[in-house]
C-alpha positions as protocol buffer text, in pm:
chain_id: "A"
residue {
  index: 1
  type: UNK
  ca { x: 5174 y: 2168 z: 3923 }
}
residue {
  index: 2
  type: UNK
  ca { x: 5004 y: 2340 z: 3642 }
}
residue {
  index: 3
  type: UNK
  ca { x: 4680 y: 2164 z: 3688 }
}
residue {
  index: 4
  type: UNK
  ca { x: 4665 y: 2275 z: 4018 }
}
residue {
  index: 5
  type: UNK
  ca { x: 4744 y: 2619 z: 3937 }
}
residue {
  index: 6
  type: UNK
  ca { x: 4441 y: 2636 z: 3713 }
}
residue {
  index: 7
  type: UNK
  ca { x: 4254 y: 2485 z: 3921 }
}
residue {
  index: 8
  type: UNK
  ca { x: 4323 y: 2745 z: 4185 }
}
residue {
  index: 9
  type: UNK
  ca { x: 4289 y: 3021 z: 3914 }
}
residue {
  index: 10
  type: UNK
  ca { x: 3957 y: 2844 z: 3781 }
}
residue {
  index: 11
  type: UNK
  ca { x: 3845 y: 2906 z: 4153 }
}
residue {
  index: 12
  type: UNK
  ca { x: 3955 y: 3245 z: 4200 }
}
residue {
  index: 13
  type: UNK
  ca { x: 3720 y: 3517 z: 4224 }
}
residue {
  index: 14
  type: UNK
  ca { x: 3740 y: 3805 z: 3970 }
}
residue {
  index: 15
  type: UNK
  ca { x: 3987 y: 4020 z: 4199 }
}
residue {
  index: 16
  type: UNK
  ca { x: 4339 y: 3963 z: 4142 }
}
residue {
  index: 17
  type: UNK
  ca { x: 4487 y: 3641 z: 4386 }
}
residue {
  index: 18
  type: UNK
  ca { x: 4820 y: 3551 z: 4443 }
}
residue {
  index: 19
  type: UNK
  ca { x: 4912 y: 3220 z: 4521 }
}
residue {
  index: 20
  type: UNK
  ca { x: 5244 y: 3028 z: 4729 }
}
residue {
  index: 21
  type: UNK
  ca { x: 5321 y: 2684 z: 4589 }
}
residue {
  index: 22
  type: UNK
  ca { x: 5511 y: 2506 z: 4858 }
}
residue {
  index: 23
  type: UNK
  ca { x: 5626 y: 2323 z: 4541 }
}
residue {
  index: 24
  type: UNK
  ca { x: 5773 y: 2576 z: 4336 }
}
residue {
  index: 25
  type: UNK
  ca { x: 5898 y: 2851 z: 4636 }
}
residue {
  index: 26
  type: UNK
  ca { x: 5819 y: 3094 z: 4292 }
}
residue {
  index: 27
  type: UNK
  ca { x: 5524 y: 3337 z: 4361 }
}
residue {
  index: 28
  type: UNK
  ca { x: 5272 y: 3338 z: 4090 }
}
residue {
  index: 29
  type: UNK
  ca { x: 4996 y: 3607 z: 4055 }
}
residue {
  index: 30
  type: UNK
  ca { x: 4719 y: 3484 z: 3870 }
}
residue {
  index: 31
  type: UNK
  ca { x: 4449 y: 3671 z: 3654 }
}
residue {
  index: 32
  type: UNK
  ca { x: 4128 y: 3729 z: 3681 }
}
residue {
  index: 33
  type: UNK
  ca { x: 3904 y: 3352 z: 3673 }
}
residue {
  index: 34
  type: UNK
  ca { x: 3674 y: 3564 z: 3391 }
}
residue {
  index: 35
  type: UNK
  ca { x: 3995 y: 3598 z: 3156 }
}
residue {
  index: 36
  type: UNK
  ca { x: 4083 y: 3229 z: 3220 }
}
residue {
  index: 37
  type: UNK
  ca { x: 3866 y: 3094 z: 2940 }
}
residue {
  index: 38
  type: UNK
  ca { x: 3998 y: 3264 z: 2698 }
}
residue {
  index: 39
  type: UNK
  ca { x: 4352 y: 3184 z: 2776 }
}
residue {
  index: 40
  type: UNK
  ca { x: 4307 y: 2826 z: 2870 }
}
residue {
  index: 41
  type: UNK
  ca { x: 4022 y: 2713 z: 2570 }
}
residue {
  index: 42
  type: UNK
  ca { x: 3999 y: 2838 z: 2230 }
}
residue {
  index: 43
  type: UNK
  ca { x: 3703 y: 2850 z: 2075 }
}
residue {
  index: 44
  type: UNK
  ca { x: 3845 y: 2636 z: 1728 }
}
residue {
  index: 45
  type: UNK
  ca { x: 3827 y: 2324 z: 1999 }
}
residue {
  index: 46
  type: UNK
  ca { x: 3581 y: 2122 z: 1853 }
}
residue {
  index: 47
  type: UNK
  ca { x: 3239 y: 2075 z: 2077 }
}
residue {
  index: 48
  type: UNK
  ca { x: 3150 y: 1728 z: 2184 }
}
residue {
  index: 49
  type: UNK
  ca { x: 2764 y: 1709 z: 2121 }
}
residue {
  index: 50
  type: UNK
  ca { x: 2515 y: 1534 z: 2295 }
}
residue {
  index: 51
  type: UNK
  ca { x: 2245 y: 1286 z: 2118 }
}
residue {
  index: 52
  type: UNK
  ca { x: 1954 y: 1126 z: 2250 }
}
residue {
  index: 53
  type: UNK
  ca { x: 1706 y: 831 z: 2157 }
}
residue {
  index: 54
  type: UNK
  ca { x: 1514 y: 949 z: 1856 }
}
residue {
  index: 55
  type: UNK
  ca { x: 1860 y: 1048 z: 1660 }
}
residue {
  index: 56
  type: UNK
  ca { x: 1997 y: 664 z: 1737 }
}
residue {
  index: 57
  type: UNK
  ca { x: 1679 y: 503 z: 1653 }
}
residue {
  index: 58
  type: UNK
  ca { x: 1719 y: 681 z: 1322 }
}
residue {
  index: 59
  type: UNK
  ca { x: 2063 y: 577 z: 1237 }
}
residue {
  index: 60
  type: UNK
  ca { x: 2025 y: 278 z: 1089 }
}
residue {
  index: 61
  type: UNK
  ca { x: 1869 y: 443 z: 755 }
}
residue {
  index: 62
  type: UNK
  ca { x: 2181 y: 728 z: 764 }
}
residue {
  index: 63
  type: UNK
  ca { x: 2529 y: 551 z: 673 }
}
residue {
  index: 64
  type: UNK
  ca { x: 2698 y: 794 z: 629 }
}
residue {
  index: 65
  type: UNK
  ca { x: 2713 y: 804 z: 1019 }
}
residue {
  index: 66
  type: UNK
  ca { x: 2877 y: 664 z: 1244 }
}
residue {
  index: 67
  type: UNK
  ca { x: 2776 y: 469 z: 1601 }
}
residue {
  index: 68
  type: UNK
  ca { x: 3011 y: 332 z: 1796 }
}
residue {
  index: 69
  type: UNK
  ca { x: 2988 y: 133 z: 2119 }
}
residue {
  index: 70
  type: UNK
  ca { x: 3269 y: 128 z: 2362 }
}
residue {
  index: 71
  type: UNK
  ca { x: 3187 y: -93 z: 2601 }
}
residue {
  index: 72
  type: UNK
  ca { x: 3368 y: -418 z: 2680 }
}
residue {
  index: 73
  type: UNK
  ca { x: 3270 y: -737 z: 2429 }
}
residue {
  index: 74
  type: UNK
  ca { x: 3132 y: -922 z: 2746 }
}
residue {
  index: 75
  type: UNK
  ca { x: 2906 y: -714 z: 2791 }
}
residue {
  index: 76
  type: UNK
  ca { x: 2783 y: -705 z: 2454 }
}
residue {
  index: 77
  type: UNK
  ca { x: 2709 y: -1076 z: 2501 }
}
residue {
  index: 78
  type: UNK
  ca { x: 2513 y: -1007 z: 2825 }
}
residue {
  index: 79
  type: UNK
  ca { x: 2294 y: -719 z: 2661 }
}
residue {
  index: 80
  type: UNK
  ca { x: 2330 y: -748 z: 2304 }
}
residue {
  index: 81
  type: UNK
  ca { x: 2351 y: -395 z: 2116 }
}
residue {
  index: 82
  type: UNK
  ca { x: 2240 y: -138 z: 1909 }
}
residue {
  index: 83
  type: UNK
  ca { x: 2138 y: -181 z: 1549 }
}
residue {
  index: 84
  type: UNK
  ca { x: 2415 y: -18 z: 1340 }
}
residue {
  index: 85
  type: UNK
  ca { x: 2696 y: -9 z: 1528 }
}
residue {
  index: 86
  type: UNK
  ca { x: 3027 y: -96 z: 1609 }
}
residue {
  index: 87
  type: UNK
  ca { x: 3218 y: -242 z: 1904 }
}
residue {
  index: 88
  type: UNK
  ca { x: 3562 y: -85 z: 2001 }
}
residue {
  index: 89
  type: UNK
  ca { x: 3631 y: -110 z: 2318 }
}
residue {
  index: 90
  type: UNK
  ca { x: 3758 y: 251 z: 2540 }
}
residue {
  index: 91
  type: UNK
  ca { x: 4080 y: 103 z: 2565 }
}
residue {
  index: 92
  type: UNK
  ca { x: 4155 y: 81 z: 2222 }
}
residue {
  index: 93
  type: UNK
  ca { x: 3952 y: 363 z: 2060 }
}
residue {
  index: 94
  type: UNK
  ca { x: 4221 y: 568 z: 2005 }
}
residue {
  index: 95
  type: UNK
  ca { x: 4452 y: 349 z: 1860 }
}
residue {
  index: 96
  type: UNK
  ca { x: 4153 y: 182 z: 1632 }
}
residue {
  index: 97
  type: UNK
  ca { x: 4054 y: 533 z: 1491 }
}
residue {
  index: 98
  type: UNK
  ca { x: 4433 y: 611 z: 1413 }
}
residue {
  index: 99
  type: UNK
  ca { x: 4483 y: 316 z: 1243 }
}
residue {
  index: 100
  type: UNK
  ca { x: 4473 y: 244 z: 863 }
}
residue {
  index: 101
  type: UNK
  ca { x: 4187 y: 290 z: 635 }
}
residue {
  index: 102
  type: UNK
  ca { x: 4232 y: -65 z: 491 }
}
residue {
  index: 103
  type: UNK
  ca { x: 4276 y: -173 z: 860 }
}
residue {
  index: 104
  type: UNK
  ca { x: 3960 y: -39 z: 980 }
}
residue {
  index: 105
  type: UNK
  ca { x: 3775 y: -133 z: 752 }
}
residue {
  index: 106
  type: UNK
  ca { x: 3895 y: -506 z: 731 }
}
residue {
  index: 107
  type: UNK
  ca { x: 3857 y: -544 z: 1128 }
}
residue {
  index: 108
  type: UNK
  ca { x: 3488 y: -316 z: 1139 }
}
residue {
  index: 109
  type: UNK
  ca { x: 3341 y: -393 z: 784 }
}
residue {
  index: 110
  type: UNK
  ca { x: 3272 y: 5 z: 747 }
}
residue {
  index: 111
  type: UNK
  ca { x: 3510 y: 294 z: 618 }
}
residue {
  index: 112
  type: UNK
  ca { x: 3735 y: 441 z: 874 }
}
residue {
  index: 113
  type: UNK
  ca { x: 3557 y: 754 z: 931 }
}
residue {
  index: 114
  type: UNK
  ca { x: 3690 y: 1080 z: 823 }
}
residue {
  index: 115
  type: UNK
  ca { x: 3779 y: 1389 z: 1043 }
}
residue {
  index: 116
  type: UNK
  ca { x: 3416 y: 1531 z: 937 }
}
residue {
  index: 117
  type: UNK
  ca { x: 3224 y: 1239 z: 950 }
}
residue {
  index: 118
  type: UNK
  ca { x: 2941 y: 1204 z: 1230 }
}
residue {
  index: 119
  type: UNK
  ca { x: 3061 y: 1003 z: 1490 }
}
residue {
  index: 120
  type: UNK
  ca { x: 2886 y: 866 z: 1796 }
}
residue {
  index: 121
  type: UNK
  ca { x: 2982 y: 724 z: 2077 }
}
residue {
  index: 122
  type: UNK
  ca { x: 2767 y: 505 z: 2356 }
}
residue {
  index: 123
  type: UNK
  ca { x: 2855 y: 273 z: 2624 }
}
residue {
  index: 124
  type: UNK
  ca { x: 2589 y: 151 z: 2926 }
}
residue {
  index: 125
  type: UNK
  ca { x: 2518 y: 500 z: 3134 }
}
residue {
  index: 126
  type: UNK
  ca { x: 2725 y: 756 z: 2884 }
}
residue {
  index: 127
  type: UNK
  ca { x: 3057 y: 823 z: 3107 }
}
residue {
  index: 128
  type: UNK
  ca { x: 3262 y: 605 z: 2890 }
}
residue {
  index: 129
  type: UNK
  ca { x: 3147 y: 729 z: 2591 }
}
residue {
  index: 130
  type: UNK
  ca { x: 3226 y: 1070 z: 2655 }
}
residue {
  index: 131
  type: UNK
  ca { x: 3590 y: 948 z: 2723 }
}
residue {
  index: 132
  type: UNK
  ca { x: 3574 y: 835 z: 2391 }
}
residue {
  index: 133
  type: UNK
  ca { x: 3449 y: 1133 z: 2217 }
}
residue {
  index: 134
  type: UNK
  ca { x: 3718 y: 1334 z: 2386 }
}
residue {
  index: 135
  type: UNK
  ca { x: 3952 y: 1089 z: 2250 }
}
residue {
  index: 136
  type: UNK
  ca { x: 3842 y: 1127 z: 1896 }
}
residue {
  index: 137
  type: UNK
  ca { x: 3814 y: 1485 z: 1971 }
}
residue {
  index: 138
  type: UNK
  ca { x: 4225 y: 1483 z: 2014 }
}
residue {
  index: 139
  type: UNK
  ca { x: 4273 y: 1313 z: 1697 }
}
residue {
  index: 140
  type: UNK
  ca { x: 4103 y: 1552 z: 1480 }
}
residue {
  index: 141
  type: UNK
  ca { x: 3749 y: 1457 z: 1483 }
}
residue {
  index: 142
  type: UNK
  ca { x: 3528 y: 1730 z: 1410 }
}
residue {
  index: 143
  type: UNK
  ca { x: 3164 y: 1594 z: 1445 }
}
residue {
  index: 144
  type: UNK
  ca { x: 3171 y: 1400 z: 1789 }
}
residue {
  index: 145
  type: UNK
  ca { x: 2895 y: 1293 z: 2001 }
}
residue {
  index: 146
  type: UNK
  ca { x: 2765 y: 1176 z: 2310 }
}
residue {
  index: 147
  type: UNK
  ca { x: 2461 y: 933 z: 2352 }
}
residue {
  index: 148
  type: UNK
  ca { x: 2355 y: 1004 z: 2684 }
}
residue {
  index: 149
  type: UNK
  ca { x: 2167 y: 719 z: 2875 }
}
residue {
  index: 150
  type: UNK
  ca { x: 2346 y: 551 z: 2603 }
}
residue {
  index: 151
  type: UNK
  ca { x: 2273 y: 166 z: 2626 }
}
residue {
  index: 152
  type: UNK
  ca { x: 2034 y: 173 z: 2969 }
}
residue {
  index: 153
  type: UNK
  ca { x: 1826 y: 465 z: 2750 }
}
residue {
  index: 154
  type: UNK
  ca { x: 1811 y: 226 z: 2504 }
}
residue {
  index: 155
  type: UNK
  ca { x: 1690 y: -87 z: 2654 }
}
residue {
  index: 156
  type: UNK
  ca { x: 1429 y: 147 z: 2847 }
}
residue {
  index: 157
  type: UNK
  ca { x: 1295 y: 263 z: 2522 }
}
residue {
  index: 158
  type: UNK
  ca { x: 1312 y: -79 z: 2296 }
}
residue {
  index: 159
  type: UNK
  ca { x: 1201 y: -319 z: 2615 }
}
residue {
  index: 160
  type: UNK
  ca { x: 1542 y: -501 z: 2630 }
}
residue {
  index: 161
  type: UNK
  ca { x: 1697 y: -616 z: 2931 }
}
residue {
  index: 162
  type: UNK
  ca { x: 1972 y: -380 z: 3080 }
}
């Protein structure tokens, strides 16, 4: 009931609306859409960012980052993968970054990352991946990223199958 009644209010033109839920027989007035921002985000959320080819291609020489790959390990097989990174699958991202350090690092061979380290994600098109930087986002992660393209950018540009 509450996401629909933003997404009513997110709709709503800058005049004052009212709204009847056949739910909830309760009439709600809603605010102006241009005050709904600053109710509904804050600006402390952190900002998922977006990367692109040349600042993958580079990561290789920066460890200190981190790349992660969420797509499935069969297709891994099929296409192989990006220098670098890592394979956790979308399913399980969330419980992999909220696991132990000595875990994490026993099942990925790196350090679990930090809440400021650089962290980004890729799958095959870049839809997946930015379920998984929202993910880490929830957990604390300050320095999230999206490759978009992700894996079909990066065949393109390195002459790899897709």
């Amino acid at each position: 009931m509450l996401l629909r009644s933003c997404m009513v209010a997110l709709r709503a033109t800058s005049s004052k609306v009212t709204f009847h839920s056949a739910v909830n027989p309760q009439r709600l007035t809603l605010i102006p859409a241009r005050n709904l921002q600053q109710r509904f985000y804050s600006s402390n959320s952190p900002v998922i960012g977006i990367v692109d080819y040349d600042v993958v291609k580079k990561l290789p020489s920066e460890p200190q980052k981190l790349l992660i790959d969420v797509r499935e390990p069969d297709e891994l097989k099929e296409t192989g993968q990006i220098p670098s990174s890592i394979n956790i699958p979308l399913g399980v991202v969330s419980q992999e970054l909220a696991t132990s350090e000595q875990a994490f690092k026993s099942k990925y061979g790196r350090d679990k990352p930090k809440p400021d380290t650089e962290i980004i994600f890729h799958c095959k098109i870049g839809r997946r991946s930015l379920k998984a930087a929202e993910a880490a986002t929830a957990l604390g992660y300050k320095k999230v990223s999206n490759y978009e393209g992700s894996w079909l950018d990066w065949a393109e540009r390195e002459g790899l199958p897709k």
